[in-house]
DRENDO-785699 format. One line per 10 residues: number of its first residue (from 1); their letters; for each residue x, y, z of C-alpha. Coordinates in Angstrom, 2 decimals, padded with zeros to 5 digits. Layout:
// DRENDO-785699
NUM	a	X,Y,Z | ...
END
This chain:
// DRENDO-785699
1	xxxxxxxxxx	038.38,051.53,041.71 | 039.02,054.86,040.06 | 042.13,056.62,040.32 | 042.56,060.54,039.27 | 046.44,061.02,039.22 | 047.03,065.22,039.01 | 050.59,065.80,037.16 | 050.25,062.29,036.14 | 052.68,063.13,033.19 | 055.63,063.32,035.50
11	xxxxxxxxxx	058.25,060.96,036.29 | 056.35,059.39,039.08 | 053.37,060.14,037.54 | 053.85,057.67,034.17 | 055.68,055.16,037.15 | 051.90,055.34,039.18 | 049.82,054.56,035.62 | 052.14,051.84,034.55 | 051.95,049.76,038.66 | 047.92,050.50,038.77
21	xxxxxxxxxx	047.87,048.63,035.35 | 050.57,045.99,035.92 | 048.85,044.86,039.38 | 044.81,045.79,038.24 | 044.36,048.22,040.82 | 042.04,050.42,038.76 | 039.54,049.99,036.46 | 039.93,053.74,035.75 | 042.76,056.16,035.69 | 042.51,059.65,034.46
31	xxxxxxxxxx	045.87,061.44,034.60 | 045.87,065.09,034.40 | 048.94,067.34,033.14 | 049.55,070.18,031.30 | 052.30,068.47,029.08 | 050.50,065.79,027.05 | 052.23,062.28,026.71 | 053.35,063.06,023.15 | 055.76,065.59,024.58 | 056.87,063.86,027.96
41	xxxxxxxxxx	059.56,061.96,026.74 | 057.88,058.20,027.63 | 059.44,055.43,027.09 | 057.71,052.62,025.10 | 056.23,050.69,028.15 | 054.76,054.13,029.62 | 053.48,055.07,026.34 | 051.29,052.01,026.10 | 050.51,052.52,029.73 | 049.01,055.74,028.78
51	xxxxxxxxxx	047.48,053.93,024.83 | 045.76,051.18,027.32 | 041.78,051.92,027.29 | 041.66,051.91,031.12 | 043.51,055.37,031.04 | 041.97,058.52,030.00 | 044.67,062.02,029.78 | 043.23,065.19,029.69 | 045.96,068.45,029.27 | 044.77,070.97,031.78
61	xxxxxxxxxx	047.22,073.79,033.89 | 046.32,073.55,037.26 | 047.56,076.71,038.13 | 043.76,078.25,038.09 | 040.82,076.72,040.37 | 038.50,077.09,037.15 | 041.08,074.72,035.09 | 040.61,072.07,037.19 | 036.83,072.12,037.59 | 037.21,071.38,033.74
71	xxxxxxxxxx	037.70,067.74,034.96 | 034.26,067.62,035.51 | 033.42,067.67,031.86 | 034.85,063.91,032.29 | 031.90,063.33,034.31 | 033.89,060.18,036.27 | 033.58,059.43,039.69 | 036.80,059.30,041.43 | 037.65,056.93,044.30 | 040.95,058.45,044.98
81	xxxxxxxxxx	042.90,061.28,043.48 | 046.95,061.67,043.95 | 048.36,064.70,043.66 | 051.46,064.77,041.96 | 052.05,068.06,040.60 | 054.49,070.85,041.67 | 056.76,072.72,039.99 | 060.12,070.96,040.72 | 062.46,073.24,038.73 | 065.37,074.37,041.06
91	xxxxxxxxxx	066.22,078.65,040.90 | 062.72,079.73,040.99 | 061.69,082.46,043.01 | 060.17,082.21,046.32 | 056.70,083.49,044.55 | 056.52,080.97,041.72 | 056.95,078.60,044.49 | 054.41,079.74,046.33 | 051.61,079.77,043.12 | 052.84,076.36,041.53
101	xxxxxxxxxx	053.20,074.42,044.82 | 051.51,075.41,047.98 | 048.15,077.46,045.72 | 048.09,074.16,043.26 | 047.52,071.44,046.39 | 045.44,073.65,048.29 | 043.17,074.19,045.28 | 043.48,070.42,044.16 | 042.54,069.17,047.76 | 039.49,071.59,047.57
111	xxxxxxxxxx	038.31,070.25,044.23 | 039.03,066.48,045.73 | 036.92,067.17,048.46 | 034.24,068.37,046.51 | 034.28,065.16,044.35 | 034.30,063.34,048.14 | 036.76,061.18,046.78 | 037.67,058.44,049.23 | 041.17,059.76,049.96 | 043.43,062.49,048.67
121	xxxxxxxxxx	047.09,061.38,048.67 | 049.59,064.75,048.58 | 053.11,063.58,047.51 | 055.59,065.93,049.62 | 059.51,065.35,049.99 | 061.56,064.22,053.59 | 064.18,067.54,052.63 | 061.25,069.23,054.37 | 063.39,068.15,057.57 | 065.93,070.58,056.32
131	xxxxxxxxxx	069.72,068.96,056.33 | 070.79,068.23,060.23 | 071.55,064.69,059.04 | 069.57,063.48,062.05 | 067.40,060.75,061.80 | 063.95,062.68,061.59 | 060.24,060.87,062.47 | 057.13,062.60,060.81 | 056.49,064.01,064.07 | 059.74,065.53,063.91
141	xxxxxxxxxx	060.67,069.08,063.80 | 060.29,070.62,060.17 | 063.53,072.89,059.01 | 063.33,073.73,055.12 | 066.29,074.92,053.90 | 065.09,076.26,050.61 | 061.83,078.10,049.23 | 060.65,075.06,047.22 | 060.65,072.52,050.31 | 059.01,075.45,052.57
151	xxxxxxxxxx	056.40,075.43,049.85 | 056.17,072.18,049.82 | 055.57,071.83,053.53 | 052.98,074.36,053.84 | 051.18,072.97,051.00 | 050.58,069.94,053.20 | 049.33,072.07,056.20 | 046.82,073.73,053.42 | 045.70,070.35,052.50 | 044.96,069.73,056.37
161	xxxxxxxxxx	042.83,072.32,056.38 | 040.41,071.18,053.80 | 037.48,070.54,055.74 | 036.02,066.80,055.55 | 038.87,065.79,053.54 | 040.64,062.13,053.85 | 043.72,062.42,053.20 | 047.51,061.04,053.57 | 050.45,063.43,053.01 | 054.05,060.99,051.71
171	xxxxxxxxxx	057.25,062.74,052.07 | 059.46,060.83,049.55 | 063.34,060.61,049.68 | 065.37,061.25,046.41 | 063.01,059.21,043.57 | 064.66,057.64,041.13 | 064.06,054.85,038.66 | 063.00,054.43,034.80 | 061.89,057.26,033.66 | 063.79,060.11,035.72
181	xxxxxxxxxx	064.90,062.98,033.39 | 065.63,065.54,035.91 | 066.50,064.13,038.84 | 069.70,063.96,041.07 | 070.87,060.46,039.85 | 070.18,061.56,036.46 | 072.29,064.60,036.93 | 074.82,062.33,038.00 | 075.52,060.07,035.33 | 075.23,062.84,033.02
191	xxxxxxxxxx	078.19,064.52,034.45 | 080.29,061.37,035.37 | 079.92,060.81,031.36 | 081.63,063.70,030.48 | 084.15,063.15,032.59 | 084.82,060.30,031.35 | 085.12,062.26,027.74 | 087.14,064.20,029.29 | 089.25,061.42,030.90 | 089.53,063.63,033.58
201	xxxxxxxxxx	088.83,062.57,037.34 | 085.29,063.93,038.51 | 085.62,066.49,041.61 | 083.26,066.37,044.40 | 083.41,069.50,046.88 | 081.33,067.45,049.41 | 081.46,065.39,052.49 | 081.82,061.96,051.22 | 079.58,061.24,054.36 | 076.44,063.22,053.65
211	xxxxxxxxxx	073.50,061.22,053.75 | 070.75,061.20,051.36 | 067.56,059.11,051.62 | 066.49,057.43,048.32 | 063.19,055.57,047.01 | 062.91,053.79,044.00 | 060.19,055.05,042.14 | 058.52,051.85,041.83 | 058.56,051.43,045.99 | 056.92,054.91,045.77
221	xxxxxxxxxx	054.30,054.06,043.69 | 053.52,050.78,045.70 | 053.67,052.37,049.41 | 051.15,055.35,047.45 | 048.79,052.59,046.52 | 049.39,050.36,049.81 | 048.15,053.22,051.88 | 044.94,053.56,050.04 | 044.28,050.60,051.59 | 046.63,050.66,055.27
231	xxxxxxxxxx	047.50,054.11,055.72 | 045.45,056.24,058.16 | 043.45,059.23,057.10 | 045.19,062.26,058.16 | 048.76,060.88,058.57 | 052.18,061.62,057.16 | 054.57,058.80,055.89 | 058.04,058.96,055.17 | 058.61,056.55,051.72 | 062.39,056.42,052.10
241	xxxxxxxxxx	064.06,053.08,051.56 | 066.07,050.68,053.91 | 070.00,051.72,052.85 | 071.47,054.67,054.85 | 072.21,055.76,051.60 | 075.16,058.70,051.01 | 076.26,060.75,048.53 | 079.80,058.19,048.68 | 077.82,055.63,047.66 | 075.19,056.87,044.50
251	xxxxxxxxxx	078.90,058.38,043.19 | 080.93,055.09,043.46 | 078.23,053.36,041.80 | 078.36,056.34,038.77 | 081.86,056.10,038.67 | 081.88,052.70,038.18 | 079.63,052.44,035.43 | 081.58,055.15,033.73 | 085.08,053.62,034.75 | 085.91,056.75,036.06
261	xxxxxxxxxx	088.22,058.39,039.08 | 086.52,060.54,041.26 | 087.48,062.60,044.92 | 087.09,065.22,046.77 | 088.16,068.55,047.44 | 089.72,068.77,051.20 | 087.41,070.04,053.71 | 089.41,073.28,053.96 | 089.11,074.17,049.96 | 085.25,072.82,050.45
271	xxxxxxxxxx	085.02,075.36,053.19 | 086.29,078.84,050.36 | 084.39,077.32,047.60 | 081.12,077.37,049.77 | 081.36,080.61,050.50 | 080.57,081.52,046.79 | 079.14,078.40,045.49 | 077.48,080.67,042.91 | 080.70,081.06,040.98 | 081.36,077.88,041.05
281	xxxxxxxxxx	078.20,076.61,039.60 | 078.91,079.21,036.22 | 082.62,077.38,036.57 | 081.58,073.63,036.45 | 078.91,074.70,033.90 | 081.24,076.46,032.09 | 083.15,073.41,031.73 | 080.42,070.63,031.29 | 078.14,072.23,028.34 | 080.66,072.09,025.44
291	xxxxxxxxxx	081.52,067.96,026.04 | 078.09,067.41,026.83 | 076.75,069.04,023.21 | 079.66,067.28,021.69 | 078.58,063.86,023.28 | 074.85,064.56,022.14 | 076.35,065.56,018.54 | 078.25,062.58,018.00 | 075.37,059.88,019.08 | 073.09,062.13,016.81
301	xxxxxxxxxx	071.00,063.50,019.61 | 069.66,066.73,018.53 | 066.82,067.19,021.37 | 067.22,065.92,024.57 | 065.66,066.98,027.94 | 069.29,065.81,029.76 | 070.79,069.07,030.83 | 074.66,068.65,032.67 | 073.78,072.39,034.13 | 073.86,072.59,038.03
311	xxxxxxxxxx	072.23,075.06,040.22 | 074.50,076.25,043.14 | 072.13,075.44,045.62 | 072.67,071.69,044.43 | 076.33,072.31,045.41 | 075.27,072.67,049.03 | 074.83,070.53,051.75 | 072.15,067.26,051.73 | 072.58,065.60,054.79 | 068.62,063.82,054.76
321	xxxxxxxxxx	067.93,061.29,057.27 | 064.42,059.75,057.49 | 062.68,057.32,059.38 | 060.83,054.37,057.52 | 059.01,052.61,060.59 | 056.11,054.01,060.65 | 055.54,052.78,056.72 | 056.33,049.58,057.62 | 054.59,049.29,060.93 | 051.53,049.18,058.12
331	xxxxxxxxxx	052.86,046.13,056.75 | 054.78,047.34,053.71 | 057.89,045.67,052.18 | 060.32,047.19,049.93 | 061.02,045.40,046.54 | 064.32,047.56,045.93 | 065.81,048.16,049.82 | 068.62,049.84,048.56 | 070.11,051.88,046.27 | 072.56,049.38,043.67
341	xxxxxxxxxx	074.85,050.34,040.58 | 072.13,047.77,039.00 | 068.72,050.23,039.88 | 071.27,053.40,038.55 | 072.45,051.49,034.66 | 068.26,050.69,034.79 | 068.06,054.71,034.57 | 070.61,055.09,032.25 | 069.77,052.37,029.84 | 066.22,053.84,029.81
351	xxxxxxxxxx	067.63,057.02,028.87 | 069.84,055.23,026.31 | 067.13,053.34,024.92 | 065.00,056.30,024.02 | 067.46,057.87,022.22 | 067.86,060.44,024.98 | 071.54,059.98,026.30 | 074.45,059.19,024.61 | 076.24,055.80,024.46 | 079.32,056.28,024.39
361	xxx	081.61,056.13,027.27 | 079.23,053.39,029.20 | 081.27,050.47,030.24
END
């Protein structure tokens, strides 16, 4: 089998090569992304996922329709083709959206179709459910909250349109695992470290309650390639795992590994600061980029794609509940059903390891 894997550079992306290898599932993989490997911040297992002679990378934007006919010049038949790319960087405007999320799938599911690949798998997100906290089924109303998930959703109703085309939309919870640079649990145990510089107790202005649904990115990549074989053309799956996960409980597990206090701010106080979460955002960031260069400085990290900056909209309400049954009425089984404080030091020590994060302050 022959995989083409589009923003294959990516967190998830490098996660995908590595399981395809690890359980021969392909005798082929071409990942496409405009940031070569050299430049992605791999660590040493991905970057001999990507050295293996099974894989071939070609750096093309896939922004423009006549950039990714250039993958012809690889003259490979492709069995199946995931589609990973999207810009993901949060404070974009509704436009950029628009070009780098909903324009890129439709124009990759054309170009799929016109390789009559077996199936086209389009990797969206469950926040396109918007933040009720209700327990939401794929047949369940859609509510984006914000431009990049309204993107995101009617990228998948483009890729529906594509005449002729198999395909299987996923809607992942929060990813994380080895290899996350940018994600929320990332975020999160870069700013429980400096407050543990600080000695200072971290200070939440959430509902300790909110729930978020999580996937570790190694389930992700094994429900993506479990559906090639079990999932039904033109279906959506929610990849979320088994633990009713909440924000509570991805913080105690930071805290703890920083040996840190945390709370949060009464519901009242919660209630002002939303109002003009904006200013808080240039407040908290305010306060976390000094320790954080000093922590970098220190360990000898002069480049690192680790950033303790926070948008406001991440200050806002989560509250993601998605329903898994219909992913495991196909069979699958989850490796990692839960979130632990074991999976979150895996994502640290990664970061550690590549010289990315720095070690001090980790208990």
């Amino acid at each position: 089998m022959s995989y083409l894997i589009l923003g294959g550079c990516g967190f998830i992306g490098r996660n995908l090569v590595s399981h395809l290898l690890d359980n021969e599932l392909a005798e082929s993989i071409v990942v496409i992304d405009k940031i070569p490997p050299a430049m992605a911040w791999l660590s040493e297992k991905h970057k001999a996922a990507f050295e293996n002679s099974k894989v071939t990378f070609k750096s093309i934007n896939l922004l423009s329709r006549s950039n990714i006919d250039k993958i012809k010049e690889l003259g490979i038949k492709f069995d199946y083709c995931v589609n990973l790319a999207a810009e993901t960087k949060l404070g974009l405007s509704k436009e950029i959206y628009e070009e780098r999320v909903t324009k890129l799938a439709q124009n990759c599911a054309t170009f799929a179709k016109e390789q009559d690949v077996k199936l086209y798998i389009e990797l969206s997100s469950a926040q396109v459910y918007g933040s009720s906290g209700k327990t939401s089924k794929e047949d369940s109303k859609t509510n984006p909250k914000y431009d990049f998930e309204t993107c995101k959703l009617r990228a998948e109703e483009e890729v529906a349109k594509v005449p002729g085309l198999n395909h299987v939309i996923v809607r992942a919870g929060m990813v994380y695992g080895p290899g996350d640079r940018l994600g929320y649990i990332t975020s999160q145990l870069v700013i429980a470290s400096i407050y543990s510089h600080l000695g200072e107790t971290m200070r939440l202005i959430w509902n300790k309650n909110m729930y978020v649904n999580t996937v570790h990115v190694e389930d992700l990549c094994h429900a993506i390639t479990h559906l090639v074989k079990e999932g039904a053309p033109g279906e959506t799956y929610n990849i979320v795992d088994k633990g009713d996960t909440t924000l509570d409980g991805i913080c105690r597990h930071v805290a703890h590994i920083f040996d840190i206090k945390y709370e949060y701010i009464s519901s009242f106080t919660s209630m002002l600061a939303s109002i003009s979460l904006k200013d808080v955002a240039e407040d908290v960031n305010e306060k976390h980029l000094a320790p954080w260069s000093e922590m970098c400085s220190k360990d000898g990290i002069a480049n690192t794609p680790l950033s303790p900056f926070i948008y406001s909209s991440q200050l806002e309400t989560l509250n993601i509940r998605a329903c898994n049954q219909k992913l495991l009425n196909t069979g699958f089984q989850f490796k990692r059903p839960e979130i632990t404080e074991a999976n979150i030091r895996d994502v640290l020590e990664d970061c550690i390891k590549i010289g990315i994060f720095p070690k001090t302050n980790v208990k």
